[in-house]
Biopython code that builds the backbone (N, CA, C, O; Angstrom):
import numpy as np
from Bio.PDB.StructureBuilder import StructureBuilder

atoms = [
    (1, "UNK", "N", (-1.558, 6.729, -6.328)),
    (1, "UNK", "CA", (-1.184, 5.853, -5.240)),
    (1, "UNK", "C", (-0.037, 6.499, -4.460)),
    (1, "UNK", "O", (1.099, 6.398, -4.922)),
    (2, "UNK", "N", (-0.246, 7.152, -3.320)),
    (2, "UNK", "CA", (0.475, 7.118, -2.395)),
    (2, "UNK", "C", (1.349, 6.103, -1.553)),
    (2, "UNK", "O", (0.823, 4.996, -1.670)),
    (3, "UNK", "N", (2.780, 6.020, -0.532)),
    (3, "UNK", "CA", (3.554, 5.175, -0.027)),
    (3, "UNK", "C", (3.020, 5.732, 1.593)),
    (3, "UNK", "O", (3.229, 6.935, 1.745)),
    (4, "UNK", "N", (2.641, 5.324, 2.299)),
    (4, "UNK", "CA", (2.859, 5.813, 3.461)),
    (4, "UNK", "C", (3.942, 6.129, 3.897)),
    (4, "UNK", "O", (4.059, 7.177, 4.533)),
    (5, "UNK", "N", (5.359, 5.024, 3.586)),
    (5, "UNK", "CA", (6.327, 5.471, 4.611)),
    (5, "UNK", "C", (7.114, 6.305, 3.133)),
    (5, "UNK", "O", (6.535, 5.740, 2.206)),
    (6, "UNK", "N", (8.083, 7.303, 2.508)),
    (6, "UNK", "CA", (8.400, 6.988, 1.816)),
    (6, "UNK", "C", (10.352, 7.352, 2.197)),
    (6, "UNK", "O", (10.813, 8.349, 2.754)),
    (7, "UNK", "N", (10.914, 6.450, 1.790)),
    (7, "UNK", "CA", (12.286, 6.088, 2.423)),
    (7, "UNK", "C", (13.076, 6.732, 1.533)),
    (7, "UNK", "O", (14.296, 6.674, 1.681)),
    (8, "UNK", "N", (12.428, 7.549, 0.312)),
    (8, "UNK", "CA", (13.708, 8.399, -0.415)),
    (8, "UNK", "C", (13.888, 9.669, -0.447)),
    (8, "UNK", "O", (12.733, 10.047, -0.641)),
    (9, "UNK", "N", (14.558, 10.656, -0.391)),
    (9, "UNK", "CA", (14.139, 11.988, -0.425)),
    (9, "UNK", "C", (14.533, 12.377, -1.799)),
    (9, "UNK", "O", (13.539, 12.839, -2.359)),
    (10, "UNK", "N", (15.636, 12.385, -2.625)),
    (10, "UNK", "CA", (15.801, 12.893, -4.078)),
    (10, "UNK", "C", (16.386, 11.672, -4.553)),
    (10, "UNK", "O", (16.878, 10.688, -4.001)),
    (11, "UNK", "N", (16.135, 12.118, -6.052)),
    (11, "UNK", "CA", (17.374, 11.292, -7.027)),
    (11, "UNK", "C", (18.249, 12.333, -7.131)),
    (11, "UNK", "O", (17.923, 13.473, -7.461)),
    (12, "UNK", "N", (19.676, 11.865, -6.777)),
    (12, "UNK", "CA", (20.636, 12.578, -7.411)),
    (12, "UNK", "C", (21.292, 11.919, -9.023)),
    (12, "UNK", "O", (22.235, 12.494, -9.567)),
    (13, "UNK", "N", (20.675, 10.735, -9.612)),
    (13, "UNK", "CA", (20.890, 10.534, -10.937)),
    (13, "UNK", "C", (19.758, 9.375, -11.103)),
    (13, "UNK", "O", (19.326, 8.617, -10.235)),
    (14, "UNK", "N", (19.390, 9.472, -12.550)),
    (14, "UNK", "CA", (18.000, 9.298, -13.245)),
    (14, "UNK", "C", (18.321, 9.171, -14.561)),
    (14, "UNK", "O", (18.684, 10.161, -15.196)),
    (15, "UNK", "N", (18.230, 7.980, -15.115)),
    (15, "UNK", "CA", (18.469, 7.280, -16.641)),
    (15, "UNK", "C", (17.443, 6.459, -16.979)),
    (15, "UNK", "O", (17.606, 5.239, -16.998)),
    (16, "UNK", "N", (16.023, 7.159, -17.345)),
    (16, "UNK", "CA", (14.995, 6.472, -17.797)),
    (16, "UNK", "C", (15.359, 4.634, -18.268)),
    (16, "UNK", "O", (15.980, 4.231, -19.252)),
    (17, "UNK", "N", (14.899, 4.064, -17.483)),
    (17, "UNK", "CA", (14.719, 2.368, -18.268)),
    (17, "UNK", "C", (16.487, 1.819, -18.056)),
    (17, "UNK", "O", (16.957, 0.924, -18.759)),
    (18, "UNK", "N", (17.318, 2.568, -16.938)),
    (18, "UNK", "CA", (18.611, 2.368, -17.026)),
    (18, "UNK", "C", (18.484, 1.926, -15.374)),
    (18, "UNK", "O", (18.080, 0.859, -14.913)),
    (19, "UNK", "N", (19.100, 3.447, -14.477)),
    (19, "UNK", "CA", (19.339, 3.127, -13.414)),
    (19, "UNK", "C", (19.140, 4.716, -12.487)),
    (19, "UNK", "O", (19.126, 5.909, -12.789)),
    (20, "UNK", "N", (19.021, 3.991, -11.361)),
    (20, "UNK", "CA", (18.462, 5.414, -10.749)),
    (20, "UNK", "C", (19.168, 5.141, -9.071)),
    (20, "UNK", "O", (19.236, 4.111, -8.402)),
    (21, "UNK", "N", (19.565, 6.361, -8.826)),
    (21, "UNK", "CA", (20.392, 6.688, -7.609)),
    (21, "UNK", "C", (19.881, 7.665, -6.612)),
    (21, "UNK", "O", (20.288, 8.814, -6.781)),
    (22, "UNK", "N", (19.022, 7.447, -5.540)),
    (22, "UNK", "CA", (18.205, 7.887, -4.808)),
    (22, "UNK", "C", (19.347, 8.311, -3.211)),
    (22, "UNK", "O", (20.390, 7.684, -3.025)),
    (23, "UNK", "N", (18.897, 9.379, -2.291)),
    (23, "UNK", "CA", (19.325, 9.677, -1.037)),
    (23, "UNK", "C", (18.135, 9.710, -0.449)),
    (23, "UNK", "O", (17.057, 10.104, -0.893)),
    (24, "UNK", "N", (18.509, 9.118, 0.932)),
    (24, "UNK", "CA", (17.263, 9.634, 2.143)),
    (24, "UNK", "C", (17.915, 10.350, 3.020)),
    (24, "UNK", "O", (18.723, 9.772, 3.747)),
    (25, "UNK", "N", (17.737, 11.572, 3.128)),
    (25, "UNK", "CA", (18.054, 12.317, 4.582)),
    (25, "UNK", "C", (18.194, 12.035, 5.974)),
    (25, "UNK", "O", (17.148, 12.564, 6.350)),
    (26, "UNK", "N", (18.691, 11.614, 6.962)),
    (26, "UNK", "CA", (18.557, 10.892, 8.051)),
    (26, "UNK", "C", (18.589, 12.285, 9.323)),
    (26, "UNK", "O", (19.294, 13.289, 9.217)),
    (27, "UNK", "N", (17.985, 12.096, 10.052)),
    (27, "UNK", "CA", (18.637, 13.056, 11.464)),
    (27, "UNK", "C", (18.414, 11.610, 12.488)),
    (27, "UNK", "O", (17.852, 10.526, 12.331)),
    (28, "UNK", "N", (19.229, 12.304, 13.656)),
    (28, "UNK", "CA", (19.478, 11.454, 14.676)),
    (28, "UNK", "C", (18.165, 11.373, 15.316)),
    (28, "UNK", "O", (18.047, 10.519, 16.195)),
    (29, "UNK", "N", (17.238, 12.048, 15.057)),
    (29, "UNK", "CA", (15.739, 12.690, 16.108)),
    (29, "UNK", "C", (14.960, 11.572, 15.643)),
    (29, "UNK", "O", (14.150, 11.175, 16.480)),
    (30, "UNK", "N", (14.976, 10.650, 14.017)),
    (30, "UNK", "CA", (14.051, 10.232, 13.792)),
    (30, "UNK", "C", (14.266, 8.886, 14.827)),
    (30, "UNK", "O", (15.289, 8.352, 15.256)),
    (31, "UNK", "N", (12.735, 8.578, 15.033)),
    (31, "UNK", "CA", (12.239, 7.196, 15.920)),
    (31, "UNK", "C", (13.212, 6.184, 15.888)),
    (31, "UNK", "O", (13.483, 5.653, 16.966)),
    (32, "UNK", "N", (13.902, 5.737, 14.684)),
    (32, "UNK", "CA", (14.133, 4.221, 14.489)),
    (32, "UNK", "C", (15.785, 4.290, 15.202)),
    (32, "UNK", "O", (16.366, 3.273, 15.580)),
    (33, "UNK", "N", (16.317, 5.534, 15.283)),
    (33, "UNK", "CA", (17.409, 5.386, 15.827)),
    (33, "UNK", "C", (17.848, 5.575, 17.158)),
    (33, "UNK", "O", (19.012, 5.708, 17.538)),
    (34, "UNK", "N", (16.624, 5.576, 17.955)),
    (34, "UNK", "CA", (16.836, 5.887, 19.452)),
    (34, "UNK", "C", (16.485, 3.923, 19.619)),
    (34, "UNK", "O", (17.332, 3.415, 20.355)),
    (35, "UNK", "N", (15.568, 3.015, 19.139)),
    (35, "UNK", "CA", (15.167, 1.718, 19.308)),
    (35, "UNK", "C", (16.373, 0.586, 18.986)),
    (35, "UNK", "O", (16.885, -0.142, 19.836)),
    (36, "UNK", "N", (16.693, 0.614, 17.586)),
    (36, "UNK", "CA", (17.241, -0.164, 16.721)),
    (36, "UNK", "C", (18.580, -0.781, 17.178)),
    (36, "UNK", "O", (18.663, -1.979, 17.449)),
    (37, "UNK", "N", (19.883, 0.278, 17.274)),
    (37, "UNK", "CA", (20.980, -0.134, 18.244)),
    (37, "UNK", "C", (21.121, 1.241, 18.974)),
    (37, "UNK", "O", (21.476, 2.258, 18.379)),
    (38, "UNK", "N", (20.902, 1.211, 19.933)),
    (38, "UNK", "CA", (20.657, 2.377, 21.326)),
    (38, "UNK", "C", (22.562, 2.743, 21.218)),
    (38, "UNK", "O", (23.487, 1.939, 21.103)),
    (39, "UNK", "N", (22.587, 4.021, 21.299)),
    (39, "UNK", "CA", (23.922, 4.432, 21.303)),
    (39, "UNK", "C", (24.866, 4.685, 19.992)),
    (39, "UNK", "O", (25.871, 5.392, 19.907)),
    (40, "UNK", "N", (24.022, 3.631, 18.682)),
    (40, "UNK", "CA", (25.133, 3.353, 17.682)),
    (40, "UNK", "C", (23.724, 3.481, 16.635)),
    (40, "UNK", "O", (23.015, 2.576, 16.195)),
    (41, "UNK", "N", (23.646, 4.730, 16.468)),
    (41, "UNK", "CA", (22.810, 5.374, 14.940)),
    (41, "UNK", "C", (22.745, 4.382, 13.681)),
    (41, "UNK", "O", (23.537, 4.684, 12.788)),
    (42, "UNK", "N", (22.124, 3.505, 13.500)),
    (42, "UNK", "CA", (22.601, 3.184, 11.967)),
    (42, "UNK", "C", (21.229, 2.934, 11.490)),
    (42, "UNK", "O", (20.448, 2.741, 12.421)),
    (43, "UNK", "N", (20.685, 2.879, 10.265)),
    (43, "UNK", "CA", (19.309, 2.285, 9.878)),
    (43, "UNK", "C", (19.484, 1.260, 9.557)),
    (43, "UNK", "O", (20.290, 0.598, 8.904)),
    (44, "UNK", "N", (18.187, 1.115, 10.362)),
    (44, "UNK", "CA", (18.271, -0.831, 9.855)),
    (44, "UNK", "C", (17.964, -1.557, 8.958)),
    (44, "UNK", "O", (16.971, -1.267, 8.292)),
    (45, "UNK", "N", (18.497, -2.382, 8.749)),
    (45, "UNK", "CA", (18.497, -3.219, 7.116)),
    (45, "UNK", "C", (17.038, -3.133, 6.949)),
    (45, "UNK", "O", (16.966, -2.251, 6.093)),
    (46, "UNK", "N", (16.271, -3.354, 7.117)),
    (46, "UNK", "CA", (14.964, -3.197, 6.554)),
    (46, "UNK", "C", (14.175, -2.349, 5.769)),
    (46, "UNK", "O", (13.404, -2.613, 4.846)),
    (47, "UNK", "N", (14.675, -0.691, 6.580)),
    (47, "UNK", "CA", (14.274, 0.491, 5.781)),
    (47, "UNK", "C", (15.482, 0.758, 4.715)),
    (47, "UNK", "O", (15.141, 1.366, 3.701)),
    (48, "UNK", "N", (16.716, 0.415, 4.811)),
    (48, "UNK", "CA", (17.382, 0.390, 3.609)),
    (48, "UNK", "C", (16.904, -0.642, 2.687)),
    (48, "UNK", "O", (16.816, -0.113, 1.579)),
    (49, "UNK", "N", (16.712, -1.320, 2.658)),
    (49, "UNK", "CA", (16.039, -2.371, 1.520)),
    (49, "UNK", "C", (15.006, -1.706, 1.117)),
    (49, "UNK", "O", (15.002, -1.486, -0.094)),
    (50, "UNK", "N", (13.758, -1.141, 1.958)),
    (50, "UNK", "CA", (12.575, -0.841, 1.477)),
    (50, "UNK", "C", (13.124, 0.856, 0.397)),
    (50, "UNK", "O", (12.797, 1.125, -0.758)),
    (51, "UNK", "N", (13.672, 1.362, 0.989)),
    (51, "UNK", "CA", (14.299, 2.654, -0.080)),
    (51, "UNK", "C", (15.128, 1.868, -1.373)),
    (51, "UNK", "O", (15.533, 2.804, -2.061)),
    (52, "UNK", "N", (15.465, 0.874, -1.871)),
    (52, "UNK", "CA", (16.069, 0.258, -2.414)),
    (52, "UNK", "C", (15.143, 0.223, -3.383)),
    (52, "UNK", "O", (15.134, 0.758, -4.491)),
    (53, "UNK", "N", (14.146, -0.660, -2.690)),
    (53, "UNK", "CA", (12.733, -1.224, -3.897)),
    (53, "UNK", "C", (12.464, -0.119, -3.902)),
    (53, "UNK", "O", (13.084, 0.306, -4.876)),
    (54, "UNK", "N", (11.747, 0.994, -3.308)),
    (54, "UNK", "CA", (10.957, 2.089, -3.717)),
    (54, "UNK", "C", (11.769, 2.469, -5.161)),
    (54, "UNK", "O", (11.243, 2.549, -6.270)),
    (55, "UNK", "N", (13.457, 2.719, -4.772)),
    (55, "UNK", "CA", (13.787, 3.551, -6.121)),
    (55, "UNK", "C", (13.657, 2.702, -7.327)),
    (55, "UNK", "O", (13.362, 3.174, -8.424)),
    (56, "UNK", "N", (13.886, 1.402, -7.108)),
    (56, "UNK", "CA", (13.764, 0.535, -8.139)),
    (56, "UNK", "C", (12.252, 0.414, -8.944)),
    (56, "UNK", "O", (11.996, 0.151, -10.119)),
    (57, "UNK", "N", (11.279, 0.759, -7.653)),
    (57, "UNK", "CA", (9.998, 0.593, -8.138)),
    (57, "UNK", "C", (9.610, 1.664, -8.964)),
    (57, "UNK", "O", (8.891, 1.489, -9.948)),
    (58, "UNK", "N", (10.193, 3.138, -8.506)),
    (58, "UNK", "CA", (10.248, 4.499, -9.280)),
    (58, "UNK", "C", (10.400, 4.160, -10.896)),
    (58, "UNK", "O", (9.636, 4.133, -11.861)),
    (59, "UNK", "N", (12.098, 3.867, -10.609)),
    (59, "UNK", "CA", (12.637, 3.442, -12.341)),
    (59, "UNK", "C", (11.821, 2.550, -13.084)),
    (59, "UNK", "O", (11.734, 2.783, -14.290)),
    (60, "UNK", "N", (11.190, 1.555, -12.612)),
    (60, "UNK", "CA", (10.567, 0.473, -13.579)),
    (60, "UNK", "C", (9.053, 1.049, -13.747)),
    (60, "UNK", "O", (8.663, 0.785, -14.884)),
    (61, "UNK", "N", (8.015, 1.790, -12.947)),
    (61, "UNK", "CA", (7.423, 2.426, -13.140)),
    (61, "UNK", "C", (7.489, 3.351, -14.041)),
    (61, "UNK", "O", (6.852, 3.336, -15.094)),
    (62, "UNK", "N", (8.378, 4.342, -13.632)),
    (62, "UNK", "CA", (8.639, 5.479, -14.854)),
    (62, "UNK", "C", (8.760, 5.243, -16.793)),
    (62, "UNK", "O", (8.368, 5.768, -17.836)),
    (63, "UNK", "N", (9.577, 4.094, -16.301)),
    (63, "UNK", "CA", (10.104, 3.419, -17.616)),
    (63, "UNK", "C", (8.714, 2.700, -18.942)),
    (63, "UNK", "O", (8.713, 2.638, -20.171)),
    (64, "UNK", "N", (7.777, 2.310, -17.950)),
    (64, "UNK", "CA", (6.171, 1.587, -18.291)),
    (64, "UNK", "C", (5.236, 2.589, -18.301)),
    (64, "UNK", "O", (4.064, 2.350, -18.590)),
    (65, "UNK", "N", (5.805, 4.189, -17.886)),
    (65, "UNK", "CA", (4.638, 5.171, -18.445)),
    (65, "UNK", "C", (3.901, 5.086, -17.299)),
    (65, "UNK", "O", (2.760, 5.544, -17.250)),
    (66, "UNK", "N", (4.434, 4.544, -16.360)),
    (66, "UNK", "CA", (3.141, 4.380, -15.013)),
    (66, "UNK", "C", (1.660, 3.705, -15.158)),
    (66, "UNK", "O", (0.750, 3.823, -14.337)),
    (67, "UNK", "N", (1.610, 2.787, -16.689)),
    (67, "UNK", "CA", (0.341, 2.525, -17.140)),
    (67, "UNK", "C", (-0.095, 1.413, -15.943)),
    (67, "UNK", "O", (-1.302, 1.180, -15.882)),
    (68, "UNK", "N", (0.837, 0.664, -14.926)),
    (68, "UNK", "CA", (0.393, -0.741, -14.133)),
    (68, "UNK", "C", (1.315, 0.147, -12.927)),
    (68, "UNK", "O", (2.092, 1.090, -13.079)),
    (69, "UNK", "N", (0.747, -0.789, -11.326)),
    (69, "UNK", "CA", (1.016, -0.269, -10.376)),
    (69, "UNK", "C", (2.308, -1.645, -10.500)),
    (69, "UNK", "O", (2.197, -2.768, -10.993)),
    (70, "UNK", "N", (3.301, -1.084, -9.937)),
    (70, "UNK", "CA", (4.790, -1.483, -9.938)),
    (70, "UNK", "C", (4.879, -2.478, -8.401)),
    (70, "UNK", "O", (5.032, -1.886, -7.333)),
    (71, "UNK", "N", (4.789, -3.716, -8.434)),
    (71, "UNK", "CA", (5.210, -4.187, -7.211)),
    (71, "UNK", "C", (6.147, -5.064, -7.050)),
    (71, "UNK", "O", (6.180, -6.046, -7.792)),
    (72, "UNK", "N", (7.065, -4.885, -6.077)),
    (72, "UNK", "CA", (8.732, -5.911, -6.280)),
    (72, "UNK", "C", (8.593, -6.680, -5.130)),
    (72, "UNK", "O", (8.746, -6.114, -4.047)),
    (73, "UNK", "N", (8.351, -7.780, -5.165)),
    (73, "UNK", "CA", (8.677, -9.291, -4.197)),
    (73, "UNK", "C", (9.307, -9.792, -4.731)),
    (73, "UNK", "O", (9.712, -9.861, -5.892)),
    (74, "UNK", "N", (9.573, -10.621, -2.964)),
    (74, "UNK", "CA", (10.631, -11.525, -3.313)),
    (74, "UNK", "C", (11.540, -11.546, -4.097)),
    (74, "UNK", "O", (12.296, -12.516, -4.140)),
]
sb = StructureBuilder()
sb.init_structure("model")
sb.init_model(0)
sb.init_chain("A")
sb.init_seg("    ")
for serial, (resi, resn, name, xyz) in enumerate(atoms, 1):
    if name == "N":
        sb.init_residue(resn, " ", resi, " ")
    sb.init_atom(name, np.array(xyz, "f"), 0.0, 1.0, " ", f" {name:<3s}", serial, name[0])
structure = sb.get_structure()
């Protein structure tokens, strides 16, 4: 199973079934920051949340052996 969008680029720390600390790379070129606030770069709460769950979804996945597909609502 592939993510279409995916909002993390590395873990810089990884503690199986603990906690996991993910970066996304940003440049000024990508789409969401010429729309979002014009003039004032920031990502918007939305794709930070969604990189949030992804890493969370990583860790709890990883942790279950990947045997079930990992989904976080609500």
């Amino acid at each position: 199973h592939l993510m279409r969008w995916t909002w993390i680029d590395r873990f810089v720390a990884f503690e199986s079934g603990k906690f996991a600390t993910a970066v996304k790379n940003l440049s000024l070129a990508e789409d969401h920051f010429a729309d979002h606030v014009p003039g004032f770069p920031v990502m918007p709460a939305p794709l930070i949340l969604e990189g949030l769950a992804q890493t969370g979804g990583i860790l709890v996945g990883e942790a279950r052996q990947y045997r079930e597909n990992v989904v976080l609502a609500k």
